[in-house]
C-alpha positions in Angstrom: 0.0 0.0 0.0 2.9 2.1 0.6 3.2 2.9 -3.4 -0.4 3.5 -3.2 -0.1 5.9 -1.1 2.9 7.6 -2.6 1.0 7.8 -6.0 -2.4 9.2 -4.0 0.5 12.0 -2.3 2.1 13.2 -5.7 -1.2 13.2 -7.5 -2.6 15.5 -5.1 0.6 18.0 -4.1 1.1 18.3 -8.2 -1.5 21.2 -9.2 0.0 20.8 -13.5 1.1 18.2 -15.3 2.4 16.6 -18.8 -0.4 14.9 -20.8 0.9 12.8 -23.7 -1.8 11.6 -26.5 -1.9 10.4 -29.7 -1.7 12.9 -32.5 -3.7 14.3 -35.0 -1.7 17.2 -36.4 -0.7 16.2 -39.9 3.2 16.6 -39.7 3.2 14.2 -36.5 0.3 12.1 -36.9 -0.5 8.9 -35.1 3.0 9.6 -33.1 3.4 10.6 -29.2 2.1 14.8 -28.5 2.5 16.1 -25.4 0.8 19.4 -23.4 1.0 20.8 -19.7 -2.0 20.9 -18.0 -3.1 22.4 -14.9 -4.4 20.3 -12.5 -6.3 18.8 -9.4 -7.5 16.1 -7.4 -9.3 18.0 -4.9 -8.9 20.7 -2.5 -5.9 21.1 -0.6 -6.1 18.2 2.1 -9.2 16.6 0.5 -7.5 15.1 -2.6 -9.8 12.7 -4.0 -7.3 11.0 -6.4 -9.2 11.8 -10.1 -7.0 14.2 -11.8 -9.1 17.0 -13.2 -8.4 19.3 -16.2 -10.2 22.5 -17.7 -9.9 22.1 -21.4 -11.1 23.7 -24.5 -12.1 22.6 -27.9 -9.3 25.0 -29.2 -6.9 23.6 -27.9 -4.6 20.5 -30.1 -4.8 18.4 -27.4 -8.6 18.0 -27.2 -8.4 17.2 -31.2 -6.9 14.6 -30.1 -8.7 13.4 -27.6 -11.6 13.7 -29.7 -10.1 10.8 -32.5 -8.6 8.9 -29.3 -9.9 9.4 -25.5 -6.5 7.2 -24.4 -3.9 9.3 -22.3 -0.8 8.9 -20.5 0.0 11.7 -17.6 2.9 12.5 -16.0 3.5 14.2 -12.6 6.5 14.2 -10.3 7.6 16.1 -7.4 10.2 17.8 -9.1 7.0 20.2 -9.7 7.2 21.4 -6.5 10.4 22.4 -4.6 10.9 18.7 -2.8 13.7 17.5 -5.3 15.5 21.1 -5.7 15.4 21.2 -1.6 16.9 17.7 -1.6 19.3 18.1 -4.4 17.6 15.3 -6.5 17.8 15.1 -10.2 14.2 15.4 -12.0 15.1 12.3 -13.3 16.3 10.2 -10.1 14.3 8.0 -9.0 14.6 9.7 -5.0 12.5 12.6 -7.2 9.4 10.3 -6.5 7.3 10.4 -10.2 4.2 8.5 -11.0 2.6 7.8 -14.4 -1.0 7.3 -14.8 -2.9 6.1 -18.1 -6.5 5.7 -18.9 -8.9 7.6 -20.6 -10.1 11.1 -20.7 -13.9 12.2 -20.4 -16.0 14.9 -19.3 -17.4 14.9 -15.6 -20.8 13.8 -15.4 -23.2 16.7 -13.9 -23.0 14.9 -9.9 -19.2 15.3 -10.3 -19.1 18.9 -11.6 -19.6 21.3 -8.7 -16.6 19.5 -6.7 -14.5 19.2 -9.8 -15.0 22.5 -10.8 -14.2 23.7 -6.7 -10.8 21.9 -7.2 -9.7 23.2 -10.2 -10.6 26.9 -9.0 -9.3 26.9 -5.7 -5.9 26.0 -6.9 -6.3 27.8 -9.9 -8.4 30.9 -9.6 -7.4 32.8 -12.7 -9.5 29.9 -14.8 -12.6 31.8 -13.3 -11.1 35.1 -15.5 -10.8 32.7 -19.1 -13.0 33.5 -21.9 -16.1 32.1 -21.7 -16.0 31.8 -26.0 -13.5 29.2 -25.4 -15.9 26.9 -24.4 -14.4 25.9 -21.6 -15.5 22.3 -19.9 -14.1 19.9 -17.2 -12.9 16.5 -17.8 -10.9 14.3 -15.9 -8.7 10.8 -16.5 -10.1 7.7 -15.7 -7.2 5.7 -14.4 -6.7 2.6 -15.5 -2.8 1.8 -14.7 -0.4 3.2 -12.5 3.6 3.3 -12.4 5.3 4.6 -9.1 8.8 5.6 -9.2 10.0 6.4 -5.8 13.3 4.8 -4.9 15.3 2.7 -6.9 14.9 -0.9 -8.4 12.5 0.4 -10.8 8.2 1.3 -11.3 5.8 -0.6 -9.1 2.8 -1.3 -10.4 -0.3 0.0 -8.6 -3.9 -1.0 -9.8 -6.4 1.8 -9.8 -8.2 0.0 -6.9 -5.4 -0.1 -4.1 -5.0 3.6 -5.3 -8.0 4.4 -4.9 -9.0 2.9 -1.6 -5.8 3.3 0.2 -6.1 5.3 3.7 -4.4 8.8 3.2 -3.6 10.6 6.3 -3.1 13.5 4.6 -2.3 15.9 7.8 0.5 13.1 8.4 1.8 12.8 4.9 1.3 16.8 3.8 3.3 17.5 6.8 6.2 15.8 5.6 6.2 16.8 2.0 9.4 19.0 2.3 11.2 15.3 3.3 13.4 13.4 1.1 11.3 9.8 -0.2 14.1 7.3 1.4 13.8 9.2 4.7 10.0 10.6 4.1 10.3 12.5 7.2 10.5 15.9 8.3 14.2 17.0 7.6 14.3 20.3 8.9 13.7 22.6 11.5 10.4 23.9 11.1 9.3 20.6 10.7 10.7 19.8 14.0 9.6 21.8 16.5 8.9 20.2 20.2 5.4 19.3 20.2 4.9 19.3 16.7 2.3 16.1 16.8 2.7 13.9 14.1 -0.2 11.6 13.6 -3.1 13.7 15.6 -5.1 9.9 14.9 -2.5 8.2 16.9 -1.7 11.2 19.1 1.9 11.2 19.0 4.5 14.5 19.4 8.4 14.7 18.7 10.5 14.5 21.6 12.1 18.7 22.7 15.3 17.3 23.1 16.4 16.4 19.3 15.6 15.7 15.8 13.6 13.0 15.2 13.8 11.8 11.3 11.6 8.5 11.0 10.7 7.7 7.3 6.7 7.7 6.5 7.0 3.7 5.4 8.8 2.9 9.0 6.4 5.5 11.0 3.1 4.2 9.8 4.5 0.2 10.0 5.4 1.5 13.3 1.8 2.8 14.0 0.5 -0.8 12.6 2.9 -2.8 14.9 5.5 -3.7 12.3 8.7 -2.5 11.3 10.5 -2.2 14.7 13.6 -4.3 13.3 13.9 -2.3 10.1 13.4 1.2 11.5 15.7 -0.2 14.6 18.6 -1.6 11.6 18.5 1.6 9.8 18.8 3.7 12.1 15.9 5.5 11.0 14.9 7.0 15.0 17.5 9.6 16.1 15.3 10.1 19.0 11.6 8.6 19.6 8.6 8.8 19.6 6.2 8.9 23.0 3.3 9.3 23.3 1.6 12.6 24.1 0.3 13.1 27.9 -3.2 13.6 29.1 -3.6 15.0 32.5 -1.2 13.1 35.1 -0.5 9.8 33.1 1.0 8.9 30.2 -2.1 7.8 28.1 -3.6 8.7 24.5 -6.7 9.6 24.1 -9.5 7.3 25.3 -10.1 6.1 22.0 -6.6 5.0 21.6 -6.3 3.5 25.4 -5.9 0.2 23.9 -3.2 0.5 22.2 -1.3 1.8 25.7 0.5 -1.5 25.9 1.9 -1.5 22.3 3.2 1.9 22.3 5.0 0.8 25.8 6.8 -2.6 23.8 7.6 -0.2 21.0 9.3 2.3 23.0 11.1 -0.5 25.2 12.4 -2.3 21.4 13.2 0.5 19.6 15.5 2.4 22.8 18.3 0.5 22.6 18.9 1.0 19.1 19.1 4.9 18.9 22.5 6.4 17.8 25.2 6.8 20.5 26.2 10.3 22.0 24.3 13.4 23.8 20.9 12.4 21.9 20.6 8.7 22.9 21.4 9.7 26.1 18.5 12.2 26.5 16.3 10.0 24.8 17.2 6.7 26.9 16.5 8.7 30.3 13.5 10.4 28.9 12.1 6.6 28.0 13.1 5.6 31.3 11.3 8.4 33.1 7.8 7.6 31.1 8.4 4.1 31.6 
């Protein structure tokens, strides 16, 4: 689900993208022609997955659309300032990219008003555009999906696992300035003490250093798996603890049950943090809530 989930991210952080169809201009007919198209999936925080596009009769690309609905489109994070942040190459495969083919067709009327409310709220000039254009909305119906996020080449998600995958998006948009092999927050800002993580799981970064655990290894984490990777690679700096109501160190009541997991994790993951200044402070600090 992981590449699911990665695909569901870039899809929704990537407001324009490259749309490649099949030709019908006579000097490069029946051959690849591509366009940049703005874009959404939904509003900010509420992506629903289905990119959106505002198109136009005038414009080539619709021609072609018109002799053949088949399209190929192409969005990566190099779109936004992830990969230049990072230092990745467009092209590396740490610059996650995702590739999504189907068919293109107008909205029906029950889907307009929210496609319509996607595309304008992240592109509000569209609202200016010539009505004599003939403007409508259509979007791509996915039928195949290619993630490229880390190296050994695409994975293949179907358009059902993309589709119904769980997106925390607080969790995940929090972390989009992080780089894919760490998918945590890298910097600072990120960082601060109390800055709570997962507000479903109820979880805050410890004051006393930088905590840098990837999204794959926190949310295995969350589901009870992963403590030997995360504890191998060194992925914890610090921990993880979980946040305090009144005079005991509890989650919310909904999350109670969980109490004695989060206790075992804590106990397994310790002994692997890095050596120095921030072990230290985190190995008392686990003791003390212990």
């Amino acid at each position: 689900m992981d590449a699911a989930r990665v695909a569901r991210f870039v899809a929704h952080v990537c407001d324009w993208g490259a749309l490649a169809t099949i030709s019908t201009l006579p000097e490069v007919r029946g051959r690849p022609f591509v366009d940049v198209l703005s874009l959404s999936d939904g509003p900010p925080g509420k992506g629903s997955g289905v990119p959106y596009m505002y198109l136009s009769p005038m414009q080539v690309l619709v021609s072609d659309l018109q002799e053949s609905a088949y399209a190929t489109l192409t969005l990566s994070l190099a779109q936004t300032d992830f990969c230049r942040k990072h230092g990745f190459d467009p092209q590396s495969p740490l610059c996650a990219h995702i590739m999504l083919s189907g068919t293109v067709t107008k909205v029906g009327e029950a889907e307009t008003d929210f496609a319509k409310q996607s595309l304008f709220i992240r592109h509000p000039e569209m609202k200016t555009w010539p009505s004599s254009h003939q403007w409508f909305i259509a979007k791509l119906n996915i039928t195949n999906i290619w993630v490229l996020d880390y190296f050994g080449g695409p994975k293949i998600v179907t358009p059902a696992e993309y589709y119904n995958v769980t997106v925390q998006w607080a969790l995940l948009l929090a972390r989009a300035g992080a780089a894919p092999h760490q998918r945590g927050c890298l910097d600072q800002s990120c960082l601060r003490p109390g800055r709570r993580l997962s507000p479903a799981q109820g979880l805050q970064v410890t004051p006393h250093c930088v905590s840098t655990p990837s999204v794959g290894d926190a949310e295995a984490l969350l589901r009870g798996e992963g403590r030997d990777s995360a504890r191998r690679e060194g992925s914890y700096q610090c921990h993880l603890v979980p946040v305090k109501v009144g005079n005991g160190m509890h989650m919310r009541a909904d999350e109670a049950k969980n109490h004695d997991f989060w206790v075992t994790t804590l106990r397994k993951v310790a002994p692997a943090m890095h050596r120095g200044p921030c072990r230290r402070a985190a190995r008392d600090e686990s003791a003390a809530q212990l």
